[in-house]
C-alpha positions in Angstrom: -8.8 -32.5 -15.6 -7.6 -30.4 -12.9 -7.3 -27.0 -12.7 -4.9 -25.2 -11.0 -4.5 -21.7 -10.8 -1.3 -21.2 -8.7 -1.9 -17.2 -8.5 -5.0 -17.8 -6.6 -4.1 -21.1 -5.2 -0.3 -20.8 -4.2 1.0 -17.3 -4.3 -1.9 -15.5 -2.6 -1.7 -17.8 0.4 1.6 -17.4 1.0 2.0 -13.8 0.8 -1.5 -13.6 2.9 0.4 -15.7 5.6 3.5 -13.7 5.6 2.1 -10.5 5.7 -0.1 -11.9 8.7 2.7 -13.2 10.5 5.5 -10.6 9.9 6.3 -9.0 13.1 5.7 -4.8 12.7 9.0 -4.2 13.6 10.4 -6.4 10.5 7.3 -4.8 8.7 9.0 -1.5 9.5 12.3 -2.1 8.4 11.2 -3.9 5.1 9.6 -0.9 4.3 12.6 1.5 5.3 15.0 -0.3 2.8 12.0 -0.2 0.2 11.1 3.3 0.7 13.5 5.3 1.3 15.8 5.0 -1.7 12.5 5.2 -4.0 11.0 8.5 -2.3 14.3 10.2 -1.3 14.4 12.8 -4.0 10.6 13.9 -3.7 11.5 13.8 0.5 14.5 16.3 -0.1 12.5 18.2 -2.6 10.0 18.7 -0.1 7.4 16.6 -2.3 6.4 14.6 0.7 5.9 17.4 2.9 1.6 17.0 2.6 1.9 13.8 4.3 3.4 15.6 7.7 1.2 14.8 10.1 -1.2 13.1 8.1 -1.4 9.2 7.4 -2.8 6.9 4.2 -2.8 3.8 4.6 -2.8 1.1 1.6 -5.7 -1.8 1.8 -4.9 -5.2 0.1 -7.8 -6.5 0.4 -7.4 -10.2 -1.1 -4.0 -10.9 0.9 -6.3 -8.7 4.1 -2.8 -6.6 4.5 -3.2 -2.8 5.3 -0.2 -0.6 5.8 0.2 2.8 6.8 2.0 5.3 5.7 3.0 9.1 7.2 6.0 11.1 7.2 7.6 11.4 10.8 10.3 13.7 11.4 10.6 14.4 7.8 10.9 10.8 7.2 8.5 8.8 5.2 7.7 5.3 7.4 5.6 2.7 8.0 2.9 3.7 10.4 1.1 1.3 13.4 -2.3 0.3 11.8 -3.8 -0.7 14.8 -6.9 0.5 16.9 -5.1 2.4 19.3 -3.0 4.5 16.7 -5.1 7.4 15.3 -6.7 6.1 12.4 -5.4 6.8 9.0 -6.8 10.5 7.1 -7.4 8.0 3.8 -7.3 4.8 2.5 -6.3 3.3 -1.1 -7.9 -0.1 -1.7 -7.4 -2.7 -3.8 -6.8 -6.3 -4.6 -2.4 -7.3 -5.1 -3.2 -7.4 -8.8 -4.3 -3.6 -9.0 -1.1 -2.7 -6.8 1.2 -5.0 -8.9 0.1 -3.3 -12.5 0.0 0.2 -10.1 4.1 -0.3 -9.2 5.5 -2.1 -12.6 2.9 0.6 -14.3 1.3 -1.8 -16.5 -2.0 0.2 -15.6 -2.3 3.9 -15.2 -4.0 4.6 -11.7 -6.5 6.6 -13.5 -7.8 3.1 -15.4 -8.0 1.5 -12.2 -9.8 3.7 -10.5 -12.3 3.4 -13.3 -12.3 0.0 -13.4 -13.1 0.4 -9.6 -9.6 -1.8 -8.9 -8.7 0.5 -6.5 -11.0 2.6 -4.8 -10.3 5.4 -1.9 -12.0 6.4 0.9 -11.3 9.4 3.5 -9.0 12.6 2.1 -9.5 11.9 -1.5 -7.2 15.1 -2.1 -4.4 13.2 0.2 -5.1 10.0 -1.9 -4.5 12.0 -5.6 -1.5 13.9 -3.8 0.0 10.2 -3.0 -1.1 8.7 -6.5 0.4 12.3 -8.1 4.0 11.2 -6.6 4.0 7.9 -7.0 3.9 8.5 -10.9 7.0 10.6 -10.4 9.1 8.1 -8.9 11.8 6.8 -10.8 12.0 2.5 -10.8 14.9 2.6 -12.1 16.0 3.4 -7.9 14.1 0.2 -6.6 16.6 -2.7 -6.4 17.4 -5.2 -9.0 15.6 -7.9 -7.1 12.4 -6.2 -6.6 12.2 -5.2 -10.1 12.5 -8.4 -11.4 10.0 -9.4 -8.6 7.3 -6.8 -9.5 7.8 -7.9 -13.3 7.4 -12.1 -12.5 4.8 -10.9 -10.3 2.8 -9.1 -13.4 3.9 -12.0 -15.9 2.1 -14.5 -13.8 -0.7 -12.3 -12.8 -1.7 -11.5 -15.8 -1.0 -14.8 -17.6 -2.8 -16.7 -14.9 -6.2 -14.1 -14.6 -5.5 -14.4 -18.4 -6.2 -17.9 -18.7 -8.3 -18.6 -15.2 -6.3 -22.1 -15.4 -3.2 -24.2 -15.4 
């Protein structure tokens, strides 16, 4: 019998070679429309204001994605990650199952640092200041389609580390 695991076999792979062939400029934009309706109310609150002139970056490590965040002219955006930028003041890292259950909430960051899921290097306080407004933001403000993404996403995730098969 076969096994297939489709998770490890299908959807890694693909989002690995999109994220590896997505021009920074789209990259850029993509995360505009993301992040900016989700982190607008903690921008105008001045929630985001610790990330002025400061970068985190967030490591995928299984898809080999890494991208960088910093608030530029008040604005939170996506950051260059390359050598010639400077380099980011901290970095969150993790496998896209830790950052799935970390944005539907399925796992509390705490329990995944623990369960060394995700791990941070660099500014630790800059990393808990990031994790600290993240768990404020409301998902009811991501889009319909990402929502239902995330949740499909954390359906077959956890069915498919569930059952290591097909």
């Amino acid at each position: 019998m076969i096994k297939l695991n489709p998770y490890q076999k299908i959807l890694l792979p693909g989002i690995k070679a999109l994220a590896s062939n997505c021009p920074f400029p789209v990259q850029k934009k993509i995360a505009r429309l993301l992040l900016l309706p989700i982190f607008e109310e903690a921008r105008l609150d001045g929630d985001l204001e610790f990330l002025s002139h400061r970068r985190i970056a967030l490591a995928i490590s299984d898809i080999d994605y890494q991208a960088t965040l910093s608030l530029e002219n008040g604005h939170l955006t996506l950051a260059s990650s390359s050598a010639t930028e400077r380099p980011s003041d901290a970095i969150i890292r993790g496998n896209l199952s830790a950052f799935i259950q970390l944005a539907n909430r399925a796992e509390d960051p705490d329990s995944l640092f623990f369960q060394r899921q995700l791990s941070i290097e660099g500014d630790t306080d800059l990393a808990l200041e990031v994790k600290n407004v993240i768990d404020t933001v409301d998902l009811d403000r991501l889009p319909e389609w990402l929502k239902k993404a995330l949740s499909l996403s954390q359906l077959m995730n956890k069915h498919f580390l569930d059952k290591k098969a097909f």
